[in-house]
C-alpha positions in Angstrom: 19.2 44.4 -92.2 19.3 40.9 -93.2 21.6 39.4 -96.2 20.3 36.9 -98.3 22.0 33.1 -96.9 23.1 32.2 -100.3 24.4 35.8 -101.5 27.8 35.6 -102.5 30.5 37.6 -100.4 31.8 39.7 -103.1 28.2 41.6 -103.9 27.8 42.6 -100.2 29.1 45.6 -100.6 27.0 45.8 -103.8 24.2 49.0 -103.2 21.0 47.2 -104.2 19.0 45.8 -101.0 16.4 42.9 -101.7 14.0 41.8 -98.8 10.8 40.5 -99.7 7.7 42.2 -97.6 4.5 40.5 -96.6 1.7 41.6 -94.6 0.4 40.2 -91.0 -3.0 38.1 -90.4 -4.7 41.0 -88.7 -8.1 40.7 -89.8 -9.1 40.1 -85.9 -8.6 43.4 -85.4 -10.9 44.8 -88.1 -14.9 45.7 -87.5 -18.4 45.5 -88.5 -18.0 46.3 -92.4 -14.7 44.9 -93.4 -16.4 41.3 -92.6 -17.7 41.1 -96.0 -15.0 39.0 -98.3 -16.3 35.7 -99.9 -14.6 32.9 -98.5 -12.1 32.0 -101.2 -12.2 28.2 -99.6 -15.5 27.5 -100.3 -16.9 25.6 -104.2 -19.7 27.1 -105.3 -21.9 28.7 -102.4 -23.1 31.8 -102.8 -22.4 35.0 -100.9 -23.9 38.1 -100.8 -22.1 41.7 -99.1 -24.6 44.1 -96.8 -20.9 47.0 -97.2 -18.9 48.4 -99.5 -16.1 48.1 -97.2 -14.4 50.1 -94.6 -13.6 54.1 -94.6 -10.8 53.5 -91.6 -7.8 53.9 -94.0 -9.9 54.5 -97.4 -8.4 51.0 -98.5 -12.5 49.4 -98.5 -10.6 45.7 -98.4 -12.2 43.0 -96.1 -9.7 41.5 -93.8 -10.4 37.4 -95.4 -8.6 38.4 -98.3 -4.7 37.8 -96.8 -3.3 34.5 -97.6 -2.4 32.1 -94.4 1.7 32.4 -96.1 1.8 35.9 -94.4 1.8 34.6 -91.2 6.0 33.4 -91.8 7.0 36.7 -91.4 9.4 38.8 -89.0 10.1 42.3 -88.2 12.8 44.1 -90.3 14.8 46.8 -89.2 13.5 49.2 -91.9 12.6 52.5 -92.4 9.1 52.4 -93.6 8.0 49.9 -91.2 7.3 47.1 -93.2 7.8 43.2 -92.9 10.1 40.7 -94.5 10.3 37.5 -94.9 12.7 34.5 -93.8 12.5 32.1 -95.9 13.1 30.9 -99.5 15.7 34.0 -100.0 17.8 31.4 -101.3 15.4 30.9 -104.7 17.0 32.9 -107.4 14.5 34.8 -109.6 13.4 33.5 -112.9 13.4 35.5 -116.0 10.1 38.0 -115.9 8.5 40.4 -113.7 8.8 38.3 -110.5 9.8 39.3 -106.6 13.0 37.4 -105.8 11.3 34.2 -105.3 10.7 33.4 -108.5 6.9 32.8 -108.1 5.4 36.3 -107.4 4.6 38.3 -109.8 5.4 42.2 -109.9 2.0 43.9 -110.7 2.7 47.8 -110.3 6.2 50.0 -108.9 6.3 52.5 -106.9 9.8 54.8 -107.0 11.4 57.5 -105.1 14.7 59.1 -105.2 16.4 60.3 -102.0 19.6 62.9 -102.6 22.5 62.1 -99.5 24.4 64.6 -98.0 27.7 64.9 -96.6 28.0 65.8 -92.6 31.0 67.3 -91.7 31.5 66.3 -87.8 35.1 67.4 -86.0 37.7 65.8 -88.1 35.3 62.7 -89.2 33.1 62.7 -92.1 29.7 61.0 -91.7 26.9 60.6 -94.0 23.2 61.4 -93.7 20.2 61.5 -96.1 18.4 64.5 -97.3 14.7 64.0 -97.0 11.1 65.7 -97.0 9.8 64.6 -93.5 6.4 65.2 -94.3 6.9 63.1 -97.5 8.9 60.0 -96.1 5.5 60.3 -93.5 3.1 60.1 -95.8 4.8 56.8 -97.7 5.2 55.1 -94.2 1.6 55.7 -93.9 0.6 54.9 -97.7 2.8 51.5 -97.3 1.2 50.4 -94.1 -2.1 51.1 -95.7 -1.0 48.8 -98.7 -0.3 46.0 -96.1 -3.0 46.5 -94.5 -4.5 45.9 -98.4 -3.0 42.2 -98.3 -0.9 43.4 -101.3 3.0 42.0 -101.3 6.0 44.2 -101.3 9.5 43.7 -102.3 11.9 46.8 -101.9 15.2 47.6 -104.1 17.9 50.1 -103.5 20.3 51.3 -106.1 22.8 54.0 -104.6 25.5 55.9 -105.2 27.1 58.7 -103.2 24.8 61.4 -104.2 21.2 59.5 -104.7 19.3 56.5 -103.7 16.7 55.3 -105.6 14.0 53.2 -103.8 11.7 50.6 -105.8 8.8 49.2 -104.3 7.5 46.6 -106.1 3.9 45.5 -105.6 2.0 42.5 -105.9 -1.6 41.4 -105.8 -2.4 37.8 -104.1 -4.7 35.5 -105.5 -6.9 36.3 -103.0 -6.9 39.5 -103.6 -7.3 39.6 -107.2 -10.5 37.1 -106.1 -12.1 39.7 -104.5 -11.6 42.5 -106.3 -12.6 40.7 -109.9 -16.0 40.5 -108.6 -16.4 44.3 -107.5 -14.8 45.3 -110.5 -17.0 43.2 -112.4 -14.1 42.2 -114.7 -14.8 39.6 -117.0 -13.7 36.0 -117.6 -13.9 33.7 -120.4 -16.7 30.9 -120.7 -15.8 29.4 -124.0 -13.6 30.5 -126.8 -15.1 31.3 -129.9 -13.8 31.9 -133.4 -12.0 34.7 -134.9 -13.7 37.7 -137.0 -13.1 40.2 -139.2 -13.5 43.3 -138.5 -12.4 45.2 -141.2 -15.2 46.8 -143.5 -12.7 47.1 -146.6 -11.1 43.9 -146.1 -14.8 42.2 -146.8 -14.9 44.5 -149.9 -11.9 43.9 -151.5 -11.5 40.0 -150.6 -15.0 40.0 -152.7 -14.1 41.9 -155.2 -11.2 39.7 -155.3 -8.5 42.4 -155.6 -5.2 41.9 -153.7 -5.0 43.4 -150.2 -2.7 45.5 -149.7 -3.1 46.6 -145.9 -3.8 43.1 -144.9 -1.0 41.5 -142.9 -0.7 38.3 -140.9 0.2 39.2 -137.1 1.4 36.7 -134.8 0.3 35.4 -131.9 -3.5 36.9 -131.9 -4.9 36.5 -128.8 -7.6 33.8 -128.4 -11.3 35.5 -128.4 -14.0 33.9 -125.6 -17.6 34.1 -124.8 -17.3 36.0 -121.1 -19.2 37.1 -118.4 -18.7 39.1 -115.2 -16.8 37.7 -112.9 -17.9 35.3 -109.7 -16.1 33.6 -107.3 -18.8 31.2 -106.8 -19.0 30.2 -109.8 -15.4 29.9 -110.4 -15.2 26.3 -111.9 -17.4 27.5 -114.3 -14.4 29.2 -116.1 -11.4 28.8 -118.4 -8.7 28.3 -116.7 -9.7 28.7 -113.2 -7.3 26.1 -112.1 -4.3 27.7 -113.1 -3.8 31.2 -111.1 -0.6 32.6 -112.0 -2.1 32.4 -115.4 -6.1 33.2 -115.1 -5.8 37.3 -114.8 -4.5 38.8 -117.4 -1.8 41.0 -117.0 -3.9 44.1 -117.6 -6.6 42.6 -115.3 -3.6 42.5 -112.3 -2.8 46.3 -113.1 -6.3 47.2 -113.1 -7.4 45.7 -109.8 -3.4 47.3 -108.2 -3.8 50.6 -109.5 -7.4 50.2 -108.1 -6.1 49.5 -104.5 -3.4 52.3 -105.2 -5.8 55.1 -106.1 -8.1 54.5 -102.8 -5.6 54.3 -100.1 -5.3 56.6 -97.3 -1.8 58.6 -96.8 -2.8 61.6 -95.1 -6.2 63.3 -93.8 -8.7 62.4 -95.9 -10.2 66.1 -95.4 -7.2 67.5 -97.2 -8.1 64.8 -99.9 -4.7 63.1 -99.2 -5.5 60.0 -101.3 -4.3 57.8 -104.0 -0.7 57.1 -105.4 -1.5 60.0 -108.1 -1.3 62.6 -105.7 1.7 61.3 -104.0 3.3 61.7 -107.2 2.2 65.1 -107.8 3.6 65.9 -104.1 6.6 64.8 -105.2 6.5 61.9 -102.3 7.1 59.7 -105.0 9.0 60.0 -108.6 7.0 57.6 -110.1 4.4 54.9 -110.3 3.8 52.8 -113.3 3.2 48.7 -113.8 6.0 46.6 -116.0 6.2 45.9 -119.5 6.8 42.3 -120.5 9.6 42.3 -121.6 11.7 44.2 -124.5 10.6 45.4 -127.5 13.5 44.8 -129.5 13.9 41.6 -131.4 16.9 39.0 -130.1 19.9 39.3 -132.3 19.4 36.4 -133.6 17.0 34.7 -135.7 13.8 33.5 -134.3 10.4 32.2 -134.8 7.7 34.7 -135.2 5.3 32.8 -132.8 7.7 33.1 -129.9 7.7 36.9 -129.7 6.3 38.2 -127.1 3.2 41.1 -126.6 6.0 43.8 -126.9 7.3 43.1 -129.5 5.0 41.8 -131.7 3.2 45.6 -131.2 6.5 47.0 -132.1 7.9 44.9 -134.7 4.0 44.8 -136.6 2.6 47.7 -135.4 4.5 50.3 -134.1 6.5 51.2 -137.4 6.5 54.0 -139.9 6.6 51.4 -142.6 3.3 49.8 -141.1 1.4 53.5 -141.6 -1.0 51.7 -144.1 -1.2 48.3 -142.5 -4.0 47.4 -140.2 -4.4 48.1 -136.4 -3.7 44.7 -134.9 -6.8 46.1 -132.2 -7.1 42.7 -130.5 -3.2 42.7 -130.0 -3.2 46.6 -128.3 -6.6 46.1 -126.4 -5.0 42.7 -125.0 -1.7 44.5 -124.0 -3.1 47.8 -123.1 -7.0 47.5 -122.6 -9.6 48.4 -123.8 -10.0 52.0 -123.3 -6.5 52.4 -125.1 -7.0 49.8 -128.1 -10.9 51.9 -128.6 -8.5 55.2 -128.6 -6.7 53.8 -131.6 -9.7 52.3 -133.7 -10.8 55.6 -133.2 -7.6 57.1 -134.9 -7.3 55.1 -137.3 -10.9 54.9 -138.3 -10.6 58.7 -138.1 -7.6 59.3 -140.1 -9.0 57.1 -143.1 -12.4 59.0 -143.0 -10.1 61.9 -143.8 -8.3 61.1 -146.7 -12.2 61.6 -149.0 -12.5 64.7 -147.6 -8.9 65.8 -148.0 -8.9 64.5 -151.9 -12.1 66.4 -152.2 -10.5 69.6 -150.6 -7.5 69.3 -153.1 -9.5 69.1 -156.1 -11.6 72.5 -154.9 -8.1 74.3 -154.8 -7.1 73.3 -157.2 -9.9 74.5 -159.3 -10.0 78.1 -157.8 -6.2 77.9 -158.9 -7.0 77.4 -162.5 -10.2 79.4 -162.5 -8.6 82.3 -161.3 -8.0 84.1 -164.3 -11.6 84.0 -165.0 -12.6 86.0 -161.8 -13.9 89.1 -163.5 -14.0 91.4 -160.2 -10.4 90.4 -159.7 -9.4 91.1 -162.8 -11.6 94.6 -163.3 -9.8 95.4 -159.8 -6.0 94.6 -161.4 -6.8 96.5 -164.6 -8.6 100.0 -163.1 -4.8 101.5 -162.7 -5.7 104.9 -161.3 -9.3 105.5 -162.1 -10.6 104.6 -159.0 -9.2 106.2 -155.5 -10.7 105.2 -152.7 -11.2 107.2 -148.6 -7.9 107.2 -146.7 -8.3 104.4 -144.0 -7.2 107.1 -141.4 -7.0 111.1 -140.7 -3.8 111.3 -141.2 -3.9 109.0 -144.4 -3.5 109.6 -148.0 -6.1 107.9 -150.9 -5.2 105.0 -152.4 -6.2 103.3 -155.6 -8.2 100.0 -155.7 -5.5 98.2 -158.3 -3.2 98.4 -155.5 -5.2 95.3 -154.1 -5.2 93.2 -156.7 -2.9 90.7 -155.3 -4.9 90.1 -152.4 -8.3 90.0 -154.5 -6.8 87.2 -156.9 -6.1 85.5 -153.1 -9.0 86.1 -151.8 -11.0 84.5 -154.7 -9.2 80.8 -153.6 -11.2 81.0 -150.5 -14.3 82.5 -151.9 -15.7 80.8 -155.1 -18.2 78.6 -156.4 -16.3 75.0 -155.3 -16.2 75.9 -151.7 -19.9 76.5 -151.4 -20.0 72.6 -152.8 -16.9 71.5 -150.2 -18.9 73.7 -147.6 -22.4 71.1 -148.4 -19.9 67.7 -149.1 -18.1 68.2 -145.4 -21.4 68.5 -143.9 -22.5 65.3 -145.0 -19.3 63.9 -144.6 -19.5 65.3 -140.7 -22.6 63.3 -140.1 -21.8 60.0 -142.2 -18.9 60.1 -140.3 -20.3 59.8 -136.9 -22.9 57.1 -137.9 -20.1 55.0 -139.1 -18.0 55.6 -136.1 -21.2 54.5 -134.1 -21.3 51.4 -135.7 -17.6 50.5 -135.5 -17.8 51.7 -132.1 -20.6 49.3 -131.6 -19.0 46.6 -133.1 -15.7 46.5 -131.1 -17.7 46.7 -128.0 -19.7 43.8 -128.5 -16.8 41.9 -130.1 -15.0 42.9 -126.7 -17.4 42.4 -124.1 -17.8 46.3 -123.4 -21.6 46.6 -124.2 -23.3 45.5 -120.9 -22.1 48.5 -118.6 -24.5 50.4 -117.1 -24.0 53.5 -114.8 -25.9 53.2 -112.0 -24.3 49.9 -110.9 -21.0 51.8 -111.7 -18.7 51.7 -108.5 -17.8 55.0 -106.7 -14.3 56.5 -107.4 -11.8 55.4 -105.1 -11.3 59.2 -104.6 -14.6 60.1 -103.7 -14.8 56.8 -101.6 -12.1 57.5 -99.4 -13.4 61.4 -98.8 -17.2 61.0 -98.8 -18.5 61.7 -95.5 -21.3 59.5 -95.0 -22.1 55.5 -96.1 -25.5 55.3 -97.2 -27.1 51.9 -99.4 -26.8 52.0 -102.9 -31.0 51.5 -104.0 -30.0 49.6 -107.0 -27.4 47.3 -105.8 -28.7 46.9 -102.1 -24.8 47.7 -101.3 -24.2 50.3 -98.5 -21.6 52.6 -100.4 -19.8 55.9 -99.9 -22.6 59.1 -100.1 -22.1 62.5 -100.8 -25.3 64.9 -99.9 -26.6 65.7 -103.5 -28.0 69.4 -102.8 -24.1 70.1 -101.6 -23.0 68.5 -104.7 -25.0 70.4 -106.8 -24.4 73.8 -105.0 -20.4 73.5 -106.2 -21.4 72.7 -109.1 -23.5 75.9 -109.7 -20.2 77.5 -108.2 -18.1 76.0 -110.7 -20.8 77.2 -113.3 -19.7 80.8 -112.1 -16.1 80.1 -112.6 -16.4 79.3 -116.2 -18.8 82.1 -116.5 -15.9 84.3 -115.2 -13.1 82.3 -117.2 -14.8 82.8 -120.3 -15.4 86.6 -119.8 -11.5 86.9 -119.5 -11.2 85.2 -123.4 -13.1 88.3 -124.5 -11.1 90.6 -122.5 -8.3 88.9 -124.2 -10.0 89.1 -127.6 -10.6 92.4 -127.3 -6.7 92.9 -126.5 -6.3 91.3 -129.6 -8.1 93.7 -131.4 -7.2 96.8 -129.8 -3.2 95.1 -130.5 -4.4 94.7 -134.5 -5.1 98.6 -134.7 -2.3 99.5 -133.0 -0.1 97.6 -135.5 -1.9 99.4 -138.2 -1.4 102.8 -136.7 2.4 102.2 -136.8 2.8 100.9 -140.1 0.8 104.2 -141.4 2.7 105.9 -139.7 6.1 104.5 -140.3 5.8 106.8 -144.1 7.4 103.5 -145.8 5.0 102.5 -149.1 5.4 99.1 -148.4 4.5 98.9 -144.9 1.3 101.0 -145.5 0.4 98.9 -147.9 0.9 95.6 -146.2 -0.3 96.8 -143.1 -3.4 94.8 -142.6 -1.8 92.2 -143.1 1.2 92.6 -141.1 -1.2 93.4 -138.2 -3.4 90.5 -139.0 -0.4 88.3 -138.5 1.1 90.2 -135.6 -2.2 89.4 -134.4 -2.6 86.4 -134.5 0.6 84.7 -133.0 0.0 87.3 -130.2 -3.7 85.2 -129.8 -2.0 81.8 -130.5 -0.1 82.8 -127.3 -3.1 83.6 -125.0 -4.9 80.3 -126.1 -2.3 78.5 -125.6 -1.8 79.9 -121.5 -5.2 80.0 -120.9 -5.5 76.4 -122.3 -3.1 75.3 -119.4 -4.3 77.5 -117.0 -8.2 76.8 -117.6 -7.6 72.4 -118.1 -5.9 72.6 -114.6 -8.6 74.7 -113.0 -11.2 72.6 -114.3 -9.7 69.5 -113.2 -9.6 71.0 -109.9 -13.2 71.8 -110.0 -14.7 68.9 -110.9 -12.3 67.0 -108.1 -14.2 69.2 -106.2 -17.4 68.7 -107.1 -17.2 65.2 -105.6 -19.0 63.2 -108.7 -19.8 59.4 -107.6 -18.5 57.9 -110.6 -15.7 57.7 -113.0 -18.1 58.2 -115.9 -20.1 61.1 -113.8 -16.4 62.9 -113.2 -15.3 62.3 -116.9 -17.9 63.6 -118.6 -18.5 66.7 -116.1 -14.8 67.4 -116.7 -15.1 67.1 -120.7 -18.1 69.6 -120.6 -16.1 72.1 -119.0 -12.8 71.9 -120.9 -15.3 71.8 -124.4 -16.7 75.0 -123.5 -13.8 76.7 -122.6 -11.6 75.5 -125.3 -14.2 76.4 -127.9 -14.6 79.7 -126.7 -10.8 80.2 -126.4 -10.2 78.8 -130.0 -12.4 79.9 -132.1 -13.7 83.5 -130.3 -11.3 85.0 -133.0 -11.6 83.4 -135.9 -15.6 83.7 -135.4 -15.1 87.4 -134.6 -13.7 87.9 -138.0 -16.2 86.0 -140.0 -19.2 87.6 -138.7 -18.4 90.6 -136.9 -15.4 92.4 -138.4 -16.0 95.0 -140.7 -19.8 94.8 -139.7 -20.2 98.4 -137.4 -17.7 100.4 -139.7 -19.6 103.2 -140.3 -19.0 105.8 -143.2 -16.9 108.8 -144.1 -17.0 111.5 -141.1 -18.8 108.8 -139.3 -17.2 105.9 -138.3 -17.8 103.6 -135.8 -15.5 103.5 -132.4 -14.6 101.5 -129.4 -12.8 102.7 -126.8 -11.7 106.3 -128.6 -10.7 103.5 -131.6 -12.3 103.2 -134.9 -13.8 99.8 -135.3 -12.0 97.5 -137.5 -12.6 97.2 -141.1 -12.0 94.6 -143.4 -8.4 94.5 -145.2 -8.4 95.2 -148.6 -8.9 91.6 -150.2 -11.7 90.9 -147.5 -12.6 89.8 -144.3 -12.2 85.4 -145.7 -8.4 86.1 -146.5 -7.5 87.6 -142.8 -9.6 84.7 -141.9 -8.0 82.1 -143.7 -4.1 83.5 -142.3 -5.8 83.4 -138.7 -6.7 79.8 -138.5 -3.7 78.9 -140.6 -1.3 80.1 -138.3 -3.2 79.1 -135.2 -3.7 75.6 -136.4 0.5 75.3 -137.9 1.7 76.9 -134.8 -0.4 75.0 -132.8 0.5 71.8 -134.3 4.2 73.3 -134.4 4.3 73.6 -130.4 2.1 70.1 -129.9 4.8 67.6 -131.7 7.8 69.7 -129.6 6.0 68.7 -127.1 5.0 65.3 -128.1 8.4 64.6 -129.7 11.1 66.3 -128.9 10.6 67.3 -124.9 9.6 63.3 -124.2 13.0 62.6 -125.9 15.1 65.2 -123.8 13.3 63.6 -120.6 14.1 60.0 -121.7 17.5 61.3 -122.0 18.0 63.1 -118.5 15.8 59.7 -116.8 18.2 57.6 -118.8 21.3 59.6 -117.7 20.4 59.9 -114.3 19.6 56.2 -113.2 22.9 55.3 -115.4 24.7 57.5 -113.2 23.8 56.0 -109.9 24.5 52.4 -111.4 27.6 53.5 -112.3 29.9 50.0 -112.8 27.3 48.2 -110.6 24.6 48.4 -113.6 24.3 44.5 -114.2 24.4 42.7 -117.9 21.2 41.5 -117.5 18.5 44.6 -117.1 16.2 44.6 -114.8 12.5 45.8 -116.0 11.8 48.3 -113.1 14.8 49.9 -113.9 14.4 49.8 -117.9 11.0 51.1 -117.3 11.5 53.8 -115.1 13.9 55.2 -117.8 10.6 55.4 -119.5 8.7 58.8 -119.9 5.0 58.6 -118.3 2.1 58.7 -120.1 -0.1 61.5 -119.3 -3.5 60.2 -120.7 -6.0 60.0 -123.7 -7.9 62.8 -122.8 -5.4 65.5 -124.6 -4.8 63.0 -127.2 -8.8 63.2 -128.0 -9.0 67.1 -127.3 -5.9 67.4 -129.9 -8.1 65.7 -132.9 -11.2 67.1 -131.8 -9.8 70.7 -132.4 
């Protein structure tokens, strides 16, 4: 393998390996419908496409879109097969997210580690590499796929004499990005218009004229435009246009990569061996993720506010405990991190501040059964009857017992069941549905002010998944496009087969439930039995508890088994769109996880304590005697139920939020650091710094988390 001309003689026997890859001009080669780019040479004609693009390698890119630079190329002795280029290794890279050259910029990484092995051969010692075969396969076939993309690759080696970790960087041409703006329909700024406010209360206190306290001036707020989807043709037409290392945003470039990523072929596409996401999950690669810009943490020395960059601006004004009360800068997070993202947290925080009414108005209702609680007169007739009244032994083999002995739990249960929460019960339902309108209209308002409103579904484009696995190309009758079909009666056949699955998955939650209860009584038994005082007559409640950690457990497994499952199905199920596959794979995870949550808790509000019986009759299940209420009621057991399912699982969601992210940041951190060793340079480099970095596994549980 090639050295760089102008590399220094002491780093050759440094471990990293630089050689810049390009692709060849093969487009000659390709047929029929991959002859359907726009020519990027042309100003201002018009083009129309008759294909969505080849299924040859599930990559769907027209062969026009290659750059006449990747013609200066020669073969490399690598390997994964790919090409490298000759000239201009001299440049030395500039400070960024740029290749070697100085000039191209990294859009997305791709990482894998590879362990070495020691050979022991006669009295010689020889290395070798321990490998998958199957996996190193697949990435030879993923990465000549991405060539065959027109995406550039640089590779990077850092080794040691255990490990080498491989990063392959990824960049999107111009031409590329071109092409794929206009099927992405991303959109592009006309003429820049002036800033608003957003912010409901702001308006209301600024005319009340009362000082602002969450109000704070953030630096460097991005620039807001008229826009409009995206056309080559009309390319003069935009801001900008003339400048393209500049004219695609950052988050546009990792949209239309991860795009190209998520379609491309590295197996048999029967097996649904497609997209970088499943090569992660094979393990083919460690990780895949696009660069931050830059560090977070401010220079040590001083500087002017205006020349911080996205990172740290979100950091130093945003991502602080001591900002909790501050604004969202929105426009800041949806410019850094999109749109879906910056609507996630708009959300939250529109969310949490709906919250704090309802939470003052809950405080006030405790607070008054707290004081009025000496006035509850069955409570205190139940405290002050001593021995007059003995009530049915709860078993055969149980003594009587006296009413006063429950006048503890009566005083408790009257927090939970008195005249305020019938009026909290009536304010949180108008507060439920005020909430939503609002939310609408915020919702509505960020999505105009963004550009988000004029998306409509049926000119939605396919999932690269279902793409690059649906069997036949039929023409889209709204677009006139020839796209990827999948037979609809088929479709909806696995999806009446999926239908049975959750049928089935939610007839194992009752079985479970049922566990539960059958668990409860047992608990009870023993505690009668166990001739202490004190256990008998805490025994409800110890059961209850027992109980319900035992069913905090089984929704918490069947939570992770069922999500996965799901996911699996509606994969499956082949849906056309993104939108399509979303909101079939939120239907299924609603109704299981509201089933598996609240099964119990709605058992014991409407059902326990219901098919008793009476004396000499009483009512069994399974040779058991149906459950009865505990002695202070069936809202008290109720109230411990949901309290320690919500704590516990709020408990076990920040260990996993918090503190297992942190142990994994630790072991990434520790890891790379260790095959660095003394090599590890002064100067960072952001592919390493970010693969340090724990992934991020998606909004969807950070939605199903505050749903709950």
């Amino acid at each position: 393998m090639e050295k760089e001309d102008s590399e220094p003689a002491g780093r050759a026997k440094e471990p990293t390996v630089h050689f810049f890859i390009m692709m060849k001009k093969s487009w000659e080669l390709r047929m029929g419908d991959r002859e359907v780019l726009l020519d990027t040479d042309a100003r201002g004609e018009a083009h129309t496409t008759d294909s969505y693009g080849s299924l040859q390698n599930g990559d769907f890119f027209p062969p026009r879109c290659f750059s006449a630079a990747a013609l200066e190329v020669d073969v490399c002795d690598d390997p994964i097969h790919m090409r490298c280029i000759k000239g201009d290794n001299h440049k030395v890279s500039k400070m960024g997210n740029y290749f070697r050259d100085g000039r191209t910029k990294i859009d997305f990484v791709l990482v894998w580690e590879i362990r070495s092995r020691h050979k022991q051969r006669g009295k010689g010692k020889g290395n070798g590499i321990c490998e998958d075969r199957e996996s190193a396969e697949w990435r030879d076939k993923f990465v000549q796929n991405l060539q065959s993309a027109g995406l550039l690759l640089e590779k990077e080696e850092t080794a040691n004499e255990k490990k080498t970790i491989h990063f392959l960087k990824v960049s999107a041409p111009w031409d590329v990005l071109v092409y794929y703006a206009e099927e992405l329909c991303l959109r592009a700024p006309l003429q820049a218009q002036q800033h608003l406010d957003l912010n409901t209360s702001s308006v209301v206190l600024k005319r009340l004229c009362i000082p602002n306290l969450m109000m704070e001036s953030v630096p460097n707020r991005p620039l807001d435009y008229y826009t409009c989807a995206f056309r080559k043709s009309k390319m003069n037409r935009f801001l900008g246009s003339e400048d393209q290392d500049t004219y695609f945003t950052n988050t546009q470039r990792h949209q239309v990569v991860y795009e190209i990523l998520a379609r491309t072929v590295y197996g048999k596409k029967k097996r649904t061996e497609v997209g970088v996401d499943r090569l992660v999950n094979e393990g083919a690669y460690t990780a895949a993720y696009p660069l931050h810009e830059g560090p977070f943490q401010l220079p040590s020395y001083e500087i002017c506010s205006d020349e911080l960059n996205q990172r740290q601006v979100l950091h130093y004004y945003w991502a602080r405990w001591c900002k909790w009360y501050k604004y969202q800068p929105l426009d800041h997070i949806r410019e850094y991190f999109g749109e879906k993202i910056a609507l996630y947290f708009a959300w939250l925080g529109f969310y949490t501040a709906w919250l704090l009414p309802a939470a003052i108005v809950g405080t006030l209702v405790f607070v008054s059964g707290v004081m009025s609680m000496d006035t509850n007169t069955p409570a205190e007739d139940i405290c002050n009857s001593g021995a007059k009244y003995p009530m049915c032994p709860l078993c055969k083999t149980c003594e009587a017992w006296n009413m006063s002995d429950i006048c503890t739990m009566a005083k408790l249960g009257y927090l939970f069941d008195h005249p305020g929460t019938v009026f909290f019960s009536v304010f949180m339902s108008f507060w439920a549905v005020t909430f939503l309108e609002f939310w609408k209209r915020k919702m509505a308002t960020l999505a105009h002010h963004w550009d988000c409103m004029d998306f409509h579904e049926e000119e939605e484009r396919p999932r690269p998944e279902f793409a690059a696995t649906a069997p036949t190309v039929e023409e889209n009758p709204v677009t006139g496009v020839k796209e990827p079909y999948f037979p609809e009666k088929t479709r909806l056949s696995r999806m009446f087969t999926g239908s049975m699955v959750i049928i089935l998955m939610l007839c194992v939650v009752i079985i479970f439930l049922v566990t539960v209860v059958m668990c409860r009584g047992v608990i009870s038994v023993m505690m009668y039995q166990s001739g202490s005082p004190v256990l008998r007559t805490e025994a409800g409640t110890i059961a209850n508890i027992c109980s319900s950690i035992v069913n905090l457990g089984f929704i918490l497994f069947m939570g992770q088994v069922y999500t996965a499952l799901a996911e699996q199905l509606t994969k499956w199920e082949m849906h056309r769109t993104q939108t399509q596959h979303d909101n079939a794979f939120t239907l299924k995870v609603f109704i299981f996880q509201f089933v598996n949550f609240y099964s119990s808790p709605f058992y014991v509000a409407f059902f326990k304590g219901r098919f008793v019986g009476y004396p000499t009759n009483y009512g069994t299940l399974f040779g058991m005697r149906n459950e009865d209420c505990g002695p202070g009621g069936c809202l008290i057991e109720l109230a411990e139920q949901l309290f320690i399912i919500m704590v516990g699982k709020q408990l076990i969601n920040n260990i996993q939020e918090f503190i297992i992210p942190k142990v994994k940041a630790w072991r990434q951190k520790r890891t790379l650091a260790s095959v660095l060793g003394d090599n590890e340079p002064d100067e960072p480099r952001r592919w390493e710094e970010d693969y340090k970095l724990v992934p991020c596994g998606g909004l969807f549980e950070e939605y199903l988390e505050m749903g709950r």
